[in-house]
VOKE-119761 format. One record per residue (C-alpha): x, y, z; residue in three letters. Coordinates in nm, 2 decimals. Layout:
BEGIN
<tipa <X Y Z> ALA>,
...
***
This chain:
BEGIN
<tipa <1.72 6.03 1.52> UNK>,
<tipa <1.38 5.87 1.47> UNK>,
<tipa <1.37 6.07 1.16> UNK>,
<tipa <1.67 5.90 1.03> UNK>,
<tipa <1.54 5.54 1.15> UNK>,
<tipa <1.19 5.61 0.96> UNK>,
<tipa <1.41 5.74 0.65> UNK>,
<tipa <1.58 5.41 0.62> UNK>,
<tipa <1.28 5.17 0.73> UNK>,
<tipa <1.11 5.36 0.40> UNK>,
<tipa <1.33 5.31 0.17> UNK>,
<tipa <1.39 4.94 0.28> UNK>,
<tipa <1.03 4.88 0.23> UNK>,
<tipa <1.03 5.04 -0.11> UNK>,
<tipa <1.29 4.84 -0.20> UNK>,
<tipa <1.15 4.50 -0.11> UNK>,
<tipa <0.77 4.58 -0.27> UNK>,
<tipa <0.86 4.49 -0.63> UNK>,
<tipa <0.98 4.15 -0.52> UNK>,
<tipa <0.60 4.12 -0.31> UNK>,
<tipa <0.42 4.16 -0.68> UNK>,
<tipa <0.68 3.90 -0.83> UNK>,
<tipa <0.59 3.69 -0.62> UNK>,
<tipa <0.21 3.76 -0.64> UNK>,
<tipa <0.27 3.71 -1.01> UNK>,
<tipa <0.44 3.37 -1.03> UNK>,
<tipa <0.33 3.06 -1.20> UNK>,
<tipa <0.18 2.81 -0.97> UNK>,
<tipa <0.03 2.44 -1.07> UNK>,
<tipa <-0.22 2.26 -0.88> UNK>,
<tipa <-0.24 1.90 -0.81> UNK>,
<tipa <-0.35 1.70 -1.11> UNK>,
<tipa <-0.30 2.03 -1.33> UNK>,
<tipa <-0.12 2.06 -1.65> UNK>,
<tipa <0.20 2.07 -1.71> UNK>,
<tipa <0.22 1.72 -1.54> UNK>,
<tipa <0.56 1.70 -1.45> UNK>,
<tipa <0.70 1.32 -1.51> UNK>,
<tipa <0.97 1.16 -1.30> UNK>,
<tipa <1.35 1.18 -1.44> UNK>,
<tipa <1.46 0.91 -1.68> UNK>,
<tipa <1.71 0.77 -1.36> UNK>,
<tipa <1.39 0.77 -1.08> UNK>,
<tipa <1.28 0.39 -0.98> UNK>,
<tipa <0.94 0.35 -0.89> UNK>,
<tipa <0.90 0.23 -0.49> UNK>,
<tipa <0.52 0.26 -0.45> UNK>,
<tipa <0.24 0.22 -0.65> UNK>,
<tipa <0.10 -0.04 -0.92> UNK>,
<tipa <0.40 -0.32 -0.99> UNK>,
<tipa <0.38 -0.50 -1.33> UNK>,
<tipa <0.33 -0.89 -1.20> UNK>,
<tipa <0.20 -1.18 -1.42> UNK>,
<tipa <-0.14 -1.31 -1.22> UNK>,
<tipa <-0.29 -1.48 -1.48> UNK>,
<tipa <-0.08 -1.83 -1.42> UNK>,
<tipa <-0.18 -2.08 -1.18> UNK>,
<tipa <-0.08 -2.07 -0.79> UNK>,
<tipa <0.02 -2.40 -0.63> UNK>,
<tipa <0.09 -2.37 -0.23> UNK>,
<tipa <0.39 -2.43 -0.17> UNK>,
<tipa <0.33 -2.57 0.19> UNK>,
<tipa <0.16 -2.86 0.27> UNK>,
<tipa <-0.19 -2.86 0.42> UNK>,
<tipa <-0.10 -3.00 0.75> UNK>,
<tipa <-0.13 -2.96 1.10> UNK>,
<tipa <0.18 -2.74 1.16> UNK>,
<tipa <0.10 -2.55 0.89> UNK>,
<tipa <-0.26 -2.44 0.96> UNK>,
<tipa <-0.10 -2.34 1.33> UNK>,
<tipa <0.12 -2.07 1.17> UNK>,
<tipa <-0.20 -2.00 0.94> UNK>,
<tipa <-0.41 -1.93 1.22> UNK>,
<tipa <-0.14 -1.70 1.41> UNK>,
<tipa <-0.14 -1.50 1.09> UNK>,
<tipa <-0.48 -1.49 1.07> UNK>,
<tipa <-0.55 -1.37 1.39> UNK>,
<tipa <-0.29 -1.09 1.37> UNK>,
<tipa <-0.34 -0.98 1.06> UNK>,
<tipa <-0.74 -1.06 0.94> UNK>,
<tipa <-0.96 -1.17 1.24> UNK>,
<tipa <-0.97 -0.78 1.33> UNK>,
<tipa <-1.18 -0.74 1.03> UNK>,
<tipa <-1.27 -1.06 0.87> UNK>,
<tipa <-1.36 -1.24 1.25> UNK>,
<tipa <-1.23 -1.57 1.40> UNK>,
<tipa <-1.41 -1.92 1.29> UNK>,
<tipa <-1.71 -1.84 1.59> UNK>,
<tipa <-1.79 -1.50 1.48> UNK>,
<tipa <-1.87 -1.35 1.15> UNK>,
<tipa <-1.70 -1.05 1.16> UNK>,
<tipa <-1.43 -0.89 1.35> UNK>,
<tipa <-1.47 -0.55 1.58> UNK>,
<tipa <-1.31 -0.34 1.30> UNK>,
<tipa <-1.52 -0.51 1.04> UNK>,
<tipa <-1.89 -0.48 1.24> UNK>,
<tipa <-1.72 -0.05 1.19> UNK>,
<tipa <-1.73 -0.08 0.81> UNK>,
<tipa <-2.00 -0.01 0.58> UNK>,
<tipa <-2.01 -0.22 0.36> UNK>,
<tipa <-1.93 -0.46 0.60> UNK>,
<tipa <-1.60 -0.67 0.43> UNK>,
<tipa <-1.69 -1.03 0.32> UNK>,
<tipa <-1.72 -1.32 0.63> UNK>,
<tipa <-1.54 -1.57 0.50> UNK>,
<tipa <-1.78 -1.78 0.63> UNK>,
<tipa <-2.02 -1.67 0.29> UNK>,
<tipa <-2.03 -1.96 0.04> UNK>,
<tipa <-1.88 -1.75 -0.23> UNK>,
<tipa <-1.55 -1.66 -0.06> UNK>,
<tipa <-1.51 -2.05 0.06> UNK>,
<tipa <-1.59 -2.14 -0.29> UNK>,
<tipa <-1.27 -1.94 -0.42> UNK>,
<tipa <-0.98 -2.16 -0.55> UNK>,
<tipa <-0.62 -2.14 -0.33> UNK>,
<tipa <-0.49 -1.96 -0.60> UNK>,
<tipa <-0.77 -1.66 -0.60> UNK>,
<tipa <-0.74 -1.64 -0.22> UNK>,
<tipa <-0.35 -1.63 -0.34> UNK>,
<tipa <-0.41 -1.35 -0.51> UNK>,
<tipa <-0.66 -1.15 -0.29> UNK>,
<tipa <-0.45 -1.16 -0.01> UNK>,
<tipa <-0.14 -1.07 -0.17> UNK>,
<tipa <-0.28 -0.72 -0.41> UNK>,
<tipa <-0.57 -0.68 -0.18> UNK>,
<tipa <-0.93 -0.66 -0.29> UNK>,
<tipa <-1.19 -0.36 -0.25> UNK>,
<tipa <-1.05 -0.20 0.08> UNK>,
<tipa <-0.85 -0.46 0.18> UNK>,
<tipa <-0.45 -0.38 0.15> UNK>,
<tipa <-0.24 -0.57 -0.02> UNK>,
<tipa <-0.02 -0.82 0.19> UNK>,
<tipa <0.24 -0.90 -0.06> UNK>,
<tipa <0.49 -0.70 0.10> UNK>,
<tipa <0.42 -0.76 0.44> UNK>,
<tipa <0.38 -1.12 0.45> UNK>,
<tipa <0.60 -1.36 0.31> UNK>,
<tipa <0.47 -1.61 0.04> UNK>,
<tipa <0.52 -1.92 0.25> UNK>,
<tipa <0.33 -1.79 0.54> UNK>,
<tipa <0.05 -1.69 0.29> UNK>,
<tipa <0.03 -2.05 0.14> UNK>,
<tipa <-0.01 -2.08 0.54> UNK>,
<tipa <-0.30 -1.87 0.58> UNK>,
<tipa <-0.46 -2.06 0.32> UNK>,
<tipa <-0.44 -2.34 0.50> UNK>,
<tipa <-0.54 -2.23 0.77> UNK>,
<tipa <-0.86 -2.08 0.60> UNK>,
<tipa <-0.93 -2.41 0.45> UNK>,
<tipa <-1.05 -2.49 0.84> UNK>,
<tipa <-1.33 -2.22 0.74> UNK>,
<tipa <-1.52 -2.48 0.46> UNK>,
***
């Protein structure tokens, strides 16, 4: 009987070698390799680089009032004080971590940037800072501007 069992465990595994050098044999691509495969025809991009026109001029939207710089600064604290700091300190507890350390915006060239550059900055992101342009909406950015004219 374990004859018979051996028999057959053989012949099963002389069977299934040729398809072990097949597959030693296939084709394989690395990243970045040629052939670059490109998307189909149908496929709509959902991440990446999106073709915008920046070059115009940005005019807030909201007006530079009191009300307005509150919602600037509850923005500001949520999403840029961890880096960027609050108006006492200079940077924030994840920016003091970075090296290069990310701009204070207390530094005469950042405060000399028009509303529309900061427009633009925080919306695509600059260096190693993400883009907000999906994650906050446009009026609360013309907030945060606001707010960060408090910083001047």
């Amino acid at each position: 009987m374990n004859r018979a069992v051996f028999a057959l465990a053989l012949i099963a595994l002389c069977a299934l070698l040729p398809a072990c050098s097949d597959m030693h044999d296939q084709p394989s691509i690395k990243a970045q390799e040629a052939p670059r495969r490109s998307a189909p025809g149908e496929a709509v991009p959902v991440r990446g680089k999106v073709a915008v026109d920046w070059q115009g001029q940005y005019v807030s939207s909201e007006p530079d009032v009191a009300s307005s710089r509150q919602r600037g600064e509850e923005l500001y604290l949520t999403n840029c004080a961890m880096c960027h700091g609050t108006r006492d300190t200079y940077l924030g507890a994840v920016g003091k971590a970075l090296t290069p350390p990310p701009p204070s915006l207390h530094d005469p060239r950042i405060r000399s940037l028009s509303d529309g550059d900061l427009f633009k900055r925080i919306s695509l992101g600059f260096g190693r800072m993400p883009a907000f342009e999906r994650l906050i909406p446009v009026h609360d950015r013309w907030h945060l501007i606001n707010y960060l004219h408090s910083f001047r």
